[in-house]
Backbone as CSV, one residue per row, in Angstrom:
resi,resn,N_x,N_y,N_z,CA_x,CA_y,CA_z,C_x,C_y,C_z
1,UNK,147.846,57.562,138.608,148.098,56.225,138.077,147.416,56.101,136.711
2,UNK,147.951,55.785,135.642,147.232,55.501,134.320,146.469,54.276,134.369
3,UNK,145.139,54.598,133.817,144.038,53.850,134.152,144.181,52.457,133.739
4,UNK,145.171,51.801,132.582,144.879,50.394,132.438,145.754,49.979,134.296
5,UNK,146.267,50.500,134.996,147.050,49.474,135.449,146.026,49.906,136.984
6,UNK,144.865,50.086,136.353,143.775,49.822,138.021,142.973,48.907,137.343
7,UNK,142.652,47.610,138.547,141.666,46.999,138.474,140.419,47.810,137.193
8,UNK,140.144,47.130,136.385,138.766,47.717,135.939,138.007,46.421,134.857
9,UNK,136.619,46.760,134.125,136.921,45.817,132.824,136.421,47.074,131.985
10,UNK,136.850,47.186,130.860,137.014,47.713,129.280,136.370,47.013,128.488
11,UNK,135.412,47.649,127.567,134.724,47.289,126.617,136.075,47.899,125.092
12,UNK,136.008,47.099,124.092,137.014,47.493,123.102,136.152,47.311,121.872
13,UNK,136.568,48.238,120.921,136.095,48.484,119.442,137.012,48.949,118.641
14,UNK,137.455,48.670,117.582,138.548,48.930,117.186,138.701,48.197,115.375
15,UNK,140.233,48.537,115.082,140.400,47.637,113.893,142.214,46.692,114.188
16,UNK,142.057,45.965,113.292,143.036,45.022,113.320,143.458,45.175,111.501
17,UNK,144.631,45.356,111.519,145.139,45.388,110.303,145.989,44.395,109.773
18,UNK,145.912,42.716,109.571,146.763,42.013,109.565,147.404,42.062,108.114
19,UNK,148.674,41.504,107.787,149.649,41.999,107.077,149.099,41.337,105.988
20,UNK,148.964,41.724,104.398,148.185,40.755,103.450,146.782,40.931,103.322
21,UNK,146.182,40.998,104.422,144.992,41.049,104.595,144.107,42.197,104.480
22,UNK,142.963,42.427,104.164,141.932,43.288,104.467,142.042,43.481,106.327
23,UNK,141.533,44.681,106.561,141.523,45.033,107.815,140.234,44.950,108.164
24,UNK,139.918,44.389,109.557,138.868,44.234,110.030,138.355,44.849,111.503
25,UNK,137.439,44.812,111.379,136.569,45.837,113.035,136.679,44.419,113.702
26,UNK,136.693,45.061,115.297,137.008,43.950,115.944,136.173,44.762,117.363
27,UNK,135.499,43.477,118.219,135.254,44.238,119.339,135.293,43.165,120.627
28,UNK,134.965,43.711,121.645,135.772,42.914,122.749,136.059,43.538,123.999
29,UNK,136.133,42.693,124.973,136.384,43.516,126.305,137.615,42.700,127.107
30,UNK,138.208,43.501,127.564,139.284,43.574,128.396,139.634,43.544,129.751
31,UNK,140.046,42.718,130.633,139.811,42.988,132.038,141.225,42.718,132.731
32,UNK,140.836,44.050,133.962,142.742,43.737,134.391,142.174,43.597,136.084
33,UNK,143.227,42.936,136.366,142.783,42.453,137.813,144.021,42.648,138.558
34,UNK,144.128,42.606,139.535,145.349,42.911,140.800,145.878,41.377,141.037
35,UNK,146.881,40.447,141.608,147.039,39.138,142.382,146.778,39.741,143.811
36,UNK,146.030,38.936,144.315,145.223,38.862,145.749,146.754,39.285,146.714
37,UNK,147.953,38.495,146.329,148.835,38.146,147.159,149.839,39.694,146.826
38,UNK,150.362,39.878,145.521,150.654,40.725,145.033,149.879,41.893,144.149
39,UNK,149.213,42.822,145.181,148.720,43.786,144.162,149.261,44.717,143.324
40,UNK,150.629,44.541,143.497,151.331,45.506,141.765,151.834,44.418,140.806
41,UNK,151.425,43.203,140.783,151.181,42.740,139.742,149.690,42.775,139.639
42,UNK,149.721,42.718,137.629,148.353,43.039,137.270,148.482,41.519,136.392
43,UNK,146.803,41.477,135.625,146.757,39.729,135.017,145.700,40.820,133.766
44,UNK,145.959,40.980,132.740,145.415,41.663,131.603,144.659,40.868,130.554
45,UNK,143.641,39.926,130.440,142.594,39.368,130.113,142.352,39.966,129.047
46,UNK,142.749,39.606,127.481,141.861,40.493,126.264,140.552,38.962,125.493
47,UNK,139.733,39.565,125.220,139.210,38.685,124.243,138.281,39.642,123.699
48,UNK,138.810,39.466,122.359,138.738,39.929,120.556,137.977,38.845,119.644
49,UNK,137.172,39.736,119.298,136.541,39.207,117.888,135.951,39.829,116.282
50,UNK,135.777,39.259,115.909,135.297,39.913,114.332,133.896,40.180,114.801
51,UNK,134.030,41.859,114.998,132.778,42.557,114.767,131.951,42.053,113.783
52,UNK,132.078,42.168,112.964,131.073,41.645,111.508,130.871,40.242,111.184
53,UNK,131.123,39.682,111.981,130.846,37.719,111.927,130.176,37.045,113.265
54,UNK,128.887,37.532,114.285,128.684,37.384,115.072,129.031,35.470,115.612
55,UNK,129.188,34.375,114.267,129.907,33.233,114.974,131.354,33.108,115.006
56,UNK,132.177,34.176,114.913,133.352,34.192,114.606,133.878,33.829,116.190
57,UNK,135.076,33.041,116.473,135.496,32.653,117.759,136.545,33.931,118.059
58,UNK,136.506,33.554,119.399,136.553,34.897,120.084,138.530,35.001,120.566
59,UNK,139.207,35.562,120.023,141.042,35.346,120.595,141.525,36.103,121.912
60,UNK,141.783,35.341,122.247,141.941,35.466,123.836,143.413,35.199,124.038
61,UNK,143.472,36.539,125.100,145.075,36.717,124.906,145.362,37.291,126.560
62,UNK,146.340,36.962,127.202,146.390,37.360,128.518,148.089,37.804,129.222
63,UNK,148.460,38.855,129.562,149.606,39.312,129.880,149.627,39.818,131.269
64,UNK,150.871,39.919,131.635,151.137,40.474,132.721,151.634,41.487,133.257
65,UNK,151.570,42.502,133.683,152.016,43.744,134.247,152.135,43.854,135.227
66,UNK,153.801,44.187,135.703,154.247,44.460,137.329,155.326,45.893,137.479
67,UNK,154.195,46.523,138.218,154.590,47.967,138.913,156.045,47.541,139.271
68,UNK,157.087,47.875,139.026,158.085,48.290,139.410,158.664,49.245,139.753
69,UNK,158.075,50.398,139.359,158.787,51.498,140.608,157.509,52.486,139.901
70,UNK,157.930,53.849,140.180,156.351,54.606,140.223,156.197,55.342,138.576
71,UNK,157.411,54.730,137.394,157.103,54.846,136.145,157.117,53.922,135.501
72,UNK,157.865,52.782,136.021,158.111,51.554,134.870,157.197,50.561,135.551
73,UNK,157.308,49.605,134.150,156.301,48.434,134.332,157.623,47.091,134.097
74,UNK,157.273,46.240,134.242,157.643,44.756,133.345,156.489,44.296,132.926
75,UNK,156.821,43.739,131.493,155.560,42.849,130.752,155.922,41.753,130.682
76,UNK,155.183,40.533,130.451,155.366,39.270,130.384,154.177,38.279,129.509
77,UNK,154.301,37.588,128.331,153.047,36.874,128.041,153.583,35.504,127.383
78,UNK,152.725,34.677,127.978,153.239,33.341,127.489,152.435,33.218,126.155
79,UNK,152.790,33.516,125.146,151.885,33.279,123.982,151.862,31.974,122.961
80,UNK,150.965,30.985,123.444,150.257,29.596,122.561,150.464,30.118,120.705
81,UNK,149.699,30.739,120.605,149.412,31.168,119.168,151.264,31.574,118.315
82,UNK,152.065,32.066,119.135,153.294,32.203,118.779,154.217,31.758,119.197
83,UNK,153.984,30.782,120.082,154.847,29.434,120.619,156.042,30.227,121.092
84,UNK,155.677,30.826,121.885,156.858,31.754,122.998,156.751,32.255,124.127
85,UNK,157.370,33.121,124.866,157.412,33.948,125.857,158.006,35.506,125.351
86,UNK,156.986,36.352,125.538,157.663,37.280,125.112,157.446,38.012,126.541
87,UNK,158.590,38.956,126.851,159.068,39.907,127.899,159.453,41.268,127.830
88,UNK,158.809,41.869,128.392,159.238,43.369,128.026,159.273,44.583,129.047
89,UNK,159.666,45.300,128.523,159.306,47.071,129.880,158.533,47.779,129.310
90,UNK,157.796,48.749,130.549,157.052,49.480,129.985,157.481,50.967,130.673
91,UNK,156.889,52.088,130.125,156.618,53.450,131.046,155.200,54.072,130.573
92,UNK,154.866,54.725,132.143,154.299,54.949,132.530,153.992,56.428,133.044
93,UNK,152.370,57.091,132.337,152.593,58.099,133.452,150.810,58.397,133.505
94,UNK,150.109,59.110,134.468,148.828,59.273,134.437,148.081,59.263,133.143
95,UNK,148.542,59.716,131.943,147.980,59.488,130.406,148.415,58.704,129.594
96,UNK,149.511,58.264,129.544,150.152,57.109,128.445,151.270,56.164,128.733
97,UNK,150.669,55.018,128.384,151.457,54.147,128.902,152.112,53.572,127.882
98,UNK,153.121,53.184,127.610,153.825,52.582,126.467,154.675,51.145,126.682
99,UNK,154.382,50.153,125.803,155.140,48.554,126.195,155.974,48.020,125.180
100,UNK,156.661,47.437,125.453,157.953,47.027,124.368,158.288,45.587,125.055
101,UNK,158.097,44.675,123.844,158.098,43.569,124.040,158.760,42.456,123.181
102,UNK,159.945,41.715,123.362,159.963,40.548,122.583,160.024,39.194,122.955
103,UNK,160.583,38.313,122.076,160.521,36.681,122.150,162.419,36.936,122.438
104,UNK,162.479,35.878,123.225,164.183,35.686,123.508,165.183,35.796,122.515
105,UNK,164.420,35.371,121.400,165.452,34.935,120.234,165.377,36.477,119.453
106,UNK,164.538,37.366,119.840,164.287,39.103,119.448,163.567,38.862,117.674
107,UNK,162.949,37.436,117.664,162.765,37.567,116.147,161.131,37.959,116.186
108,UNK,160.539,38.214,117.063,159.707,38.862,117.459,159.437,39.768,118.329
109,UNK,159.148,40.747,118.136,158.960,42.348,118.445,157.557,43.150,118.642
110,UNK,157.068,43.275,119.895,155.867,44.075,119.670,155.850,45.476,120.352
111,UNK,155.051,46.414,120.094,154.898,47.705,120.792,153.663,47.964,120.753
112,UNK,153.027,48.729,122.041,151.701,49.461,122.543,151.660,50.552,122.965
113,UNK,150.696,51.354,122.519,150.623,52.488,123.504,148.959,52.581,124.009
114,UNK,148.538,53.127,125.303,147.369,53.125,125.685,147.475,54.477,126.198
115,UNK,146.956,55.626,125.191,146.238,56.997,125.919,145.388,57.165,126.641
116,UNK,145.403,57.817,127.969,143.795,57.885,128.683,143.552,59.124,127.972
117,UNK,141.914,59.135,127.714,141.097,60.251,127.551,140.024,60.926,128.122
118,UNK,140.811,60.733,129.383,139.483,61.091,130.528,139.588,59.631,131.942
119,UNK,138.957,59.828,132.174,138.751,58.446,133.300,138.386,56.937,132.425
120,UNK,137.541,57.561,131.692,136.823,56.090,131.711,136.962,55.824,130.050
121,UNK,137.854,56.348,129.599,138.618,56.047,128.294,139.769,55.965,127.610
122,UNK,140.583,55.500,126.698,141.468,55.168,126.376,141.736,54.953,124.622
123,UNK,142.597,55.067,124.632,142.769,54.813,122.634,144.361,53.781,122.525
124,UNK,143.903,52.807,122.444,145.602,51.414,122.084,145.886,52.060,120.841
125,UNK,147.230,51.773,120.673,147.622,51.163,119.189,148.993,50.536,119.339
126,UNK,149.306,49.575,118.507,150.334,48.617,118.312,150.506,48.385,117.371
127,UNK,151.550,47.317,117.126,152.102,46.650,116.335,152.802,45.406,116.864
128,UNK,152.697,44.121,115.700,153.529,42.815,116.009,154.748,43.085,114.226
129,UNK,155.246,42.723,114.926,156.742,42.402,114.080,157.796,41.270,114.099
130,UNK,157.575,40.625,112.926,158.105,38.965,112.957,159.517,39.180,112.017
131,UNK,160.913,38.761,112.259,162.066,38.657,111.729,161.819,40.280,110.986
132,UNK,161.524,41.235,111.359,161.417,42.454,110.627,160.880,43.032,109.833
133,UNK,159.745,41.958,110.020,157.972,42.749,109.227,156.989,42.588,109.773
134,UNK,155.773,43.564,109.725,155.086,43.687,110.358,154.297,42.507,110.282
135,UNK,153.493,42.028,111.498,152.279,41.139,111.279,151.247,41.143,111.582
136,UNK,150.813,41.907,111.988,150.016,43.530,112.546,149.935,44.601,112.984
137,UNK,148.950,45.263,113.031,148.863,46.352,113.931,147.408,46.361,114.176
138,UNK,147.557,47.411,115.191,145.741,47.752,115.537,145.718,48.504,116.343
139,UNK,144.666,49.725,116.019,143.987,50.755,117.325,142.399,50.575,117.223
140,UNK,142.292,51.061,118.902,141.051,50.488,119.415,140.787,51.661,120.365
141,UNK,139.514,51.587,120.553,138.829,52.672,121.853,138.683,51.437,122.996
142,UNK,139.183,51.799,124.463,138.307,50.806,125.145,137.858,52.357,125.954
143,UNK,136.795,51.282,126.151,135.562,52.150,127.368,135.354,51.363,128.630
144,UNK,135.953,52.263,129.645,135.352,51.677,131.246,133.772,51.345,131.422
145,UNK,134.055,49.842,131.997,132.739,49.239,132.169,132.641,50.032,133.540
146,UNK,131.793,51.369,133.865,131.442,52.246,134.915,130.563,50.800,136.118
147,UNK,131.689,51.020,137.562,130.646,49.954,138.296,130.720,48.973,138.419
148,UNK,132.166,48.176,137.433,132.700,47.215,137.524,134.172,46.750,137.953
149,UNK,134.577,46.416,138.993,136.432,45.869,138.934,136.489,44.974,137.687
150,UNK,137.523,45.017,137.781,138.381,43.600,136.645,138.020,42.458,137.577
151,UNK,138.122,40.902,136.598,137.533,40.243,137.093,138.373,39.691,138.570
């Protein structure tokens, strides 16, 4: 099973490259949890911040992942900040998991990939894409919090 889609929490360090902008270090932890009722759905908990601004507020972002058969996923995130629902598939295999995601109207577009590098590590990278330009991207290390489930 590729490690984001077990219970765990993840420590994250990384950069964020927003479009226009200077790119910034970002760090943060991550937690994925099982539903009590349904355990192949997962509840994916991120909260991100500016490494280098210790009062900087913290973006908090939360999706959903459901095992659908023993390679694919479905994604799902109600996203406030982009006033949508975006929905997507994923695949899956013990080292890399990959997600593809948009908004109904397809004028938003995102993609992920999460490499394991061992048990208790991993390397993201993505991208957001608005009417056909980018509006970020970002890769990150997360590290298994050893000793901990997701919340």
């Amino acid at each position: 099973m590729h490690p984001l889609l077990v219970p765990a929490a993840w420590l994250l360090d990384g950069n964020y490259f927003p479009a226009g902008k200077s790119a910034h270090r970002v760090t943060g932890v991550t937690h994925v949890h099982a539903a009590d009722e349904f355990p192949e759905t997962l509840r994916v908990e991120g909260e991100v911040r500016d490494a280098d601004d210790t009062e900087s507020r913290p973006v908090l972002t939360t999706f959903h992942l459901d095992v659908v058969s023993r390679r694919a996923v479905r994604f799902r995130m109600d996203s406030i900040p982009l006033a949508t629902v975006l929905t997507g598939q994923g695949f899956f295999d013990d080292y890399a998991l990959v997600l593809h995601y948009a908004s109904p109207d397809q004028r938003i577009a995102g993609f992920e990939s999460y490499v394991a590098c061992g048990a208790n590590e991993m390397r993201t990278t993505g991208v957001l894409v608005a009417d056909g330009v980018r509006v970020t991207s970002w890769h990150a290390r997360l590290e298994r919090v050893v000793g901990r489930q997701g919340r």
